[in-house]
N, CA, C and O atoms as CSV, one atom per row, in Angstrom:
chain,resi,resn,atom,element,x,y,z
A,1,UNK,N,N,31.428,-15.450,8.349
A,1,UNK,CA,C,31.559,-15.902,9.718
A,1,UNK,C,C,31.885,-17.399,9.680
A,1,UNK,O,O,31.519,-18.229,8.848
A,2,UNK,N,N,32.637,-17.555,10.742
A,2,UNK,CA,C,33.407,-19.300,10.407
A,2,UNK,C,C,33.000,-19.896,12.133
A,2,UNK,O,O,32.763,-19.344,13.208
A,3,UNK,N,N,33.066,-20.927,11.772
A,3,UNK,CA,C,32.913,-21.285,13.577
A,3,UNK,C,C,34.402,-21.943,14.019
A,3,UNK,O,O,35.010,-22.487,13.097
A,4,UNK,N,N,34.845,-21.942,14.937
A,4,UNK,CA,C,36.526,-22.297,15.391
A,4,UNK,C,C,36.093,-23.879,15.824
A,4,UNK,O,O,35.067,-24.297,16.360
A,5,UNK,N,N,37.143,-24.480,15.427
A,5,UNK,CA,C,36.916,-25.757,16.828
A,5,UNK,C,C,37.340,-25.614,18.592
A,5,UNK,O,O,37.471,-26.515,19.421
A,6,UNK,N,N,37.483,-24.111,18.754
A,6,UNK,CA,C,37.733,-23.737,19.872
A,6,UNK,C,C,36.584,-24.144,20.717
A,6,UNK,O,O,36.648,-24.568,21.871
A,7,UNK,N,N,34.959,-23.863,19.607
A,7,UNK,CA,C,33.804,-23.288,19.858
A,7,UNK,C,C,33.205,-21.581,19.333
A,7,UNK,O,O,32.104,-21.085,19.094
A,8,UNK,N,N,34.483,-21.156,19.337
A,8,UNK,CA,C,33.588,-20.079,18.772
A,8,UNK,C,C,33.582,-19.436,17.676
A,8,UNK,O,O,34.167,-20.081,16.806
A,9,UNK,N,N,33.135,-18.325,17.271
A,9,UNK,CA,C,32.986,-17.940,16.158
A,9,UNK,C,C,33.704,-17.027,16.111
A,9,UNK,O,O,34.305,-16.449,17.016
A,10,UNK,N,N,33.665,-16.794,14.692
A,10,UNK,CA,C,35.370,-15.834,13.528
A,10,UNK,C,C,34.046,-15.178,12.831
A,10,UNK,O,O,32.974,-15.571,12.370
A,11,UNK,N,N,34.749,-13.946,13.023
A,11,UNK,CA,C,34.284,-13.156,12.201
A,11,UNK,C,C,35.612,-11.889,11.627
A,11,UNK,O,O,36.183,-11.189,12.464
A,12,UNK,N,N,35.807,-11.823,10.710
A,12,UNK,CA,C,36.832,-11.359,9.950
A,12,UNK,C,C,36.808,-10.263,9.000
A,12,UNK,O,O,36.624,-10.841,7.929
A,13,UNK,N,N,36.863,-9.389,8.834
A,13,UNK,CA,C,36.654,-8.192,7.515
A,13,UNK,C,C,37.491,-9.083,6.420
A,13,UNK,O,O,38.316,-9.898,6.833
A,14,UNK,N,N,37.294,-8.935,5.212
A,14,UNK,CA,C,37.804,-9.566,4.263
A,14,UNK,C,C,39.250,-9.163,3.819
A,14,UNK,O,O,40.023,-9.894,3.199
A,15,UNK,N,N,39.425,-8.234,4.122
A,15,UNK,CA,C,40.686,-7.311,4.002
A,15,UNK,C,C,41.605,-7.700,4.838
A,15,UNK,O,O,42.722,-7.284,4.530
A,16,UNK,N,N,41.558,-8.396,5.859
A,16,UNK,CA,C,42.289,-8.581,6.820
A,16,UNK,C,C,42.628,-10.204,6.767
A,16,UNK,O,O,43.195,-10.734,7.722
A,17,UNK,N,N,42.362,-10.729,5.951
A,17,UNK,CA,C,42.203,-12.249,5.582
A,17,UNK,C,C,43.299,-12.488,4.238
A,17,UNK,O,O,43.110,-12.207,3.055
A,18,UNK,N,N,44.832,-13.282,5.070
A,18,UNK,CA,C,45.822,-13.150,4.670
A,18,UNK,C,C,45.851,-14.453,3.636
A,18,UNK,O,O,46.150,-14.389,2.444
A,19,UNK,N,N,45.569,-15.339,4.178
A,19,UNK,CA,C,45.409,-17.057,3.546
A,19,UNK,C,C,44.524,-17.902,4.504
A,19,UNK,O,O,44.316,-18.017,5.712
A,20,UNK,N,N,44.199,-18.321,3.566
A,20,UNK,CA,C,43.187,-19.748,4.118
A,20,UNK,C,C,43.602,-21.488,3.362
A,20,UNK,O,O,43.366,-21.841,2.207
A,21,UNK,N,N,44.409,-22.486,4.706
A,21,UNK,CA,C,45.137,-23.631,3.891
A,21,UNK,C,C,44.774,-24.633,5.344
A,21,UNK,O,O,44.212,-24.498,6.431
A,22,UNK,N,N,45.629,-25.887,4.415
A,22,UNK,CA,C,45.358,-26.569,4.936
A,22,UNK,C,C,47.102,-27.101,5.510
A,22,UNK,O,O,48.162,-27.054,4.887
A,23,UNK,N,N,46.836,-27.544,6.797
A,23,UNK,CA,C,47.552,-28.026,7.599
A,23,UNK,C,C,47.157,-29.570,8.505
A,23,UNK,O,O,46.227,-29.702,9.300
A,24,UNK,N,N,48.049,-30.504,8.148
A,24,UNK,CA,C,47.906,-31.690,8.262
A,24,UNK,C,C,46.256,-31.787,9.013
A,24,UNK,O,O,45.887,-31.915,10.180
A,25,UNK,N,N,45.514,-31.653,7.674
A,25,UNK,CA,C,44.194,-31.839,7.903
A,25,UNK,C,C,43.249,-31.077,8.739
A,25,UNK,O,O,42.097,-31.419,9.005
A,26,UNK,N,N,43.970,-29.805,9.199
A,26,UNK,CA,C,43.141,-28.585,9.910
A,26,UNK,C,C,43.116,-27.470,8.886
A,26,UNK,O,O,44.058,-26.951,8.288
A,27,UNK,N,N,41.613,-27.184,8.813
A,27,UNK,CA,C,41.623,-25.963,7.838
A,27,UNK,C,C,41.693,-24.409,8.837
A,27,UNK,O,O,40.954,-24.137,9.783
A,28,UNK,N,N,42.949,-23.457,8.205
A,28,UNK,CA,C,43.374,-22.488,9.188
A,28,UNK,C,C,43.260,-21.265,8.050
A,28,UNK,O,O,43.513,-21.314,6.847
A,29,UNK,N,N,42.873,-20.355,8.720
A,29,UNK,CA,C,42.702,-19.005,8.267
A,29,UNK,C,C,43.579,-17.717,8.775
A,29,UNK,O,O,43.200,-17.021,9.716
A,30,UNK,N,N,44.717,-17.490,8.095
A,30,UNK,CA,C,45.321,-16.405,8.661
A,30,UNK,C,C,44.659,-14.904,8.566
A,30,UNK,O,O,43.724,-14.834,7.769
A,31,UNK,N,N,45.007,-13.675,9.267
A,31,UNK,CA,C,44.870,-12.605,9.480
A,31,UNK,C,C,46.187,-12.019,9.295
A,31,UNK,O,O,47.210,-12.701,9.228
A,32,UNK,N,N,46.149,-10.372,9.189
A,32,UNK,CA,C,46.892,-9.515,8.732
A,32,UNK,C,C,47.642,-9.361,10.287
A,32,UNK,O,O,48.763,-9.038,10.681
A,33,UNK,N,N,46.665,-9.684,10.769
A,33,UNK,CA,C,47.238,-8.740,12.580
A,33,UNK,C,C,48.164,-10.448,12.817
A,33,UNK,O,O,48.858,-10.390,13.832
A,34,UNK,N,N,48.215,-11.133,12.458
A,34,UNK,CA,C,49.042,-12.208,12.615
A,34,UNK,C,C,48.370,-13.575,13.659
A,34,UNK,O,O,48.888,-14.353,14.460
A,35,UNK,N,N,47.214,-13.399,13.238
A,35,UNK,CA,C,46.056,-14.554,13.949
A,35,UNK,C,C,46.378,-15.609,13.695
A,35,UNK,O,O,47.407,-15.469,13.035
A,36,UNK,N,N,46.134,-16.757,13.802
A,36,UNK,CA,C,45.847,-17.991,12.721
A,36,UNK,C,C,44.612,-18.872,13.629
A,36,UNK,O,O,44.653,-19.396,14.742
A,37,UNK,N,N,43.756,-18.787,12.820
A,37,UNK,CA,C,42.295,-19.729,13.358
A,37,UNK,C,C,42.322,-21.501,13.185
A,37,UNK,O,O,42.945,-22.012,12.254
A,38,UNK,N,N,41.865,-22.006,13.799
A,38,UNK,CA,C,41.558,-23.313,12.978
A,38,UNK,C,C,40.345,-23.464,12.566
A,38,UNK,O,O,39.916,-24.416,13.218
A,39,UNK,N,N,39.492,-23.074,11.836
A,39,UNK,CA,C,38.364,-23.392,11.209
A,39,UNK,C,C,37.530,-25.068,11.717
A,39,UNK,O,O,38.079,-26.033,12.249
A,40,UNK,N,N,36.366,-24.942,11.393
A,40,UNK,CA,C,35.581,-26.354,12.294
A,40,UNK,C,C,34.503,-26.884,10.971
A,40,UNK,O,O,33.689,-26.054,10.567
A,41,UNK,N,N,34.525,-28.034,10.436
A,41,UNK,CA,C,33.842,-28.076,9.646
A,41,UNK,C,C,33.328,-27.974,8.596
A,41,UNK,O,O,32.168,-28.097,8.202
A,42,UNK,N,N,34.800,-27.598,7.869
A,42,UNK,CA,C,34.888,-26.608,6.483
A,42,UNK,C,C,36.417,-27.023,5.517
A,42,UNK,O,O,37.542,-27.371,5.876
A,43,UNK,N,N,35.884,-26.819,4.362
A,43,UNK,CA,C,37.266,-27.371,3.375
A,43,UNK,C,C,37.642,-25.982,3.102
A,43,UNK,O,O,37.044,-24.948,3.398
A,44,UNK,N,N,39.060,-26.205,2.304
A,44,UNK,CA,C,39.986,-24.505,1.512
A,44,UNK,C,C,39.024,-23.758,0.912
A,44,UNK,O,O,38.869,-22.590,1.267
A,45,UNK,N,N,38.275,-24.298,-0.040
A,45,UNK,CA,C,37.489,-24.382,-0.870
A,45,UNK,C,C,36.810,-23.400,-0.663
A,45,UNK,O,O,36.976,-22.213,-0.945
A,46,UNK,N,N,35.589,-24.237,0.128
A,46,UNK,CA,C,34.695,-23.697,1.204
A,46,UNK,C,C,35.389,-22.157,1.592
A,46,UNK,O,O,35.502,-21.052,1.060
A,47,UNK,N,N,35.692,-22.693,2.601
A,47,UNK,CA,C,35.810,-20.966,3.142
A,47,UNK,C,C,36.800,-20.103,1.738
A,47,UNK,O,O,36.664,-18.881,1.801
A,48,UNK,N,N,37.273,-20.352,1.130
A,48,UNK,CA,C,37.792,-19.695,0.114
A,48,UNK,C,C,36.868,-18.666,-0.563
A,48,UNK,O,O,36.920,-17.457,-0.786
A,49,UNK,N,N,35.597,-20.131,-0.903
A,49,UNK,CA,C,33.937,-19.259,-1.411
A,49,UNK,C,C,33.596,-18.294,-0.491
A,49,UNK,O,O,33.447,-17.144,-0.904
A,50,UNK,N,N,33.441,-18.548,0.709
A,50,UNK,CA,C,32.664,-17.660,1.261
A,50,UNK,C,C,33.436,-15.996,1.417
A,50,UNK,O,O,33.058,-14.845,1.197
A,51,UNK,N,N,34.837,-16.713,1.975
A,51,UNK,CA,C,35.698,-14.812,1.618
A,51,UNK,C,C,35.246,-14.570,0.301
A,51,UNK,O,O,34.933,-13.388,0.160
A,52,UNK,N,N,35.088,-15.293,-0.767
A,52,UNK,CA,C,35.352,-14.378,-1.820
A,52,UNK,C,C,34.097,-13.803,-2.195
A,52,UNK,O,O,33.993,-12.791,-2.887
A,53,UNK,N,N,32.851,-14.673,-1.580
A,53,UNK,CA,C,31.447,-13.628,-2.039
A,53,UNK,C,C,30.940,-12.708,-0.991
A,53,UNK,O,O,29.988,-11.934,-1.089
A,54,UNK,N,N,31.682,-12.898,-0.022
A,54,UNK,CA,C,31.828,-11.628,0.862
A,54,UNK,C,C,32.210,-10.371,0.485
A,54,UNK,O,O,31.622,-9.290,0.503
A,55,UNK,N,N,33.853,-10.882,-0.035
A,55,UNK,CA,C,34.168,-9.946,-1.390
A,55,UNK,C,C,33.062,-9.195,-2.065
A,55,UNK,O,O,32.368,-8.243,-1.708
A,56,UNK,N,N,33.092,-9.601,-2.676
A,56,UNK,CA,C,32.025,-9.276,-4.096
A,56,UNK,C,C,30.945,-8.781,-3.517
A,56,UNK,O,O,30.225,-8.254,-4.366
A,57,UNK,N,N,30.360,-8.693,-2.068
A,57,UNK,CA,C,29.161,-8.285,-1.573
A,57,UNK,C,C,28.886,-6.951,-0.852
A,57,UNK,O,O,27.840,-6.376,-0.551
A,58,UNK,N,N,30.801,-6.524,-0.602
A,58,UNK,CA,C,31.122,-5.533,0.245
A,58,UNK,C,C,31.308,-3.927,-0.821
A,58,UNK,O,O,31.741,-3.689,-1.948
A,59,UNK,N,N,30.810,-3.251,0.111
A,59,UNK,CA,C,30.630,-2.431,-1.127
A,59,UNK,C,C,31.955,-1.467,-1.101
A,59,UNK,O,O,32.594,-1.341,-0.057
A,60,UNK,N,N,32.370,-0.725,-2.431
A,60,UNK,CA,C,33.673,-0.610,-2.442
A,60,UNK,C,C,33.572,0.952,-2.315
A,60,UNK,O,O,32.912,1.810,-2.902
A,61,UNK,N,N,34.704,0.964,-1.082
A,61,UNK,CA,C,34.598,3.032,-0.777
A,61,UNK,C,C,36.170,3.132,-1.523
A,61,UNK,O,O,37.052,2.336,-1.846
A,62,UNK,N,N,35.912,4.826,-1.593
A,62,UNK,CA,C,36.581,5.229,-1.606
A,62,UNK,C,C,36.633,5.319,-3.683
A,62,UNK,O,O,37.066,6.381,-4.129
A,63,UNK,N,N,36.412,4.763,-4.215
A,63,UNK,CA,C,36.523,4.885,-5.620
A,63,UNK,C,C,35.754,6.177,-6.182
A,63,UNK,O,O,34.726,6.579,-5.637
A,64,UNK,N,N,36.205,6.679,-7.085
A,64,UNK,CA,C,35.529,7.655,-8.233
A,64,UNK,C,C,35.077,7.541,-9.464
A,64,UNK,O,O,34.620,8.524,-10.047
């Protein structure tokens, strides 16, 4: 979950989380559905970590 500088909050399935960069000093998070957020408070980095141990936390269907 990310907070916007809109005010509000992002919440995102990880799957649907296209890139996360930086733009003349706004950190933005794209979506699959063709979103783009501006993130509030947070480096690439940062939210990079957090998709990715989201990742790693989500449990994986569909495998055998």
């Amino acid at each position: 979950m990310f907070e916007t500088t809109t005010g509000g909050l992002l919440m995102v399935q990880v799957r649907h989380v296209v890139s996360i960069y930086d733009e003349q000093g706004e950190v933005k998070l794209a979506t699959a559905a063709g979103g783009v957020h501006v993130l509030k408070d947070v480096t690439v980095q940062r939210a990079a970590a957090i998709v990715s141990r989201a990742e790693d936390a989500a449990p994986v269907r569909g495998v055998q």
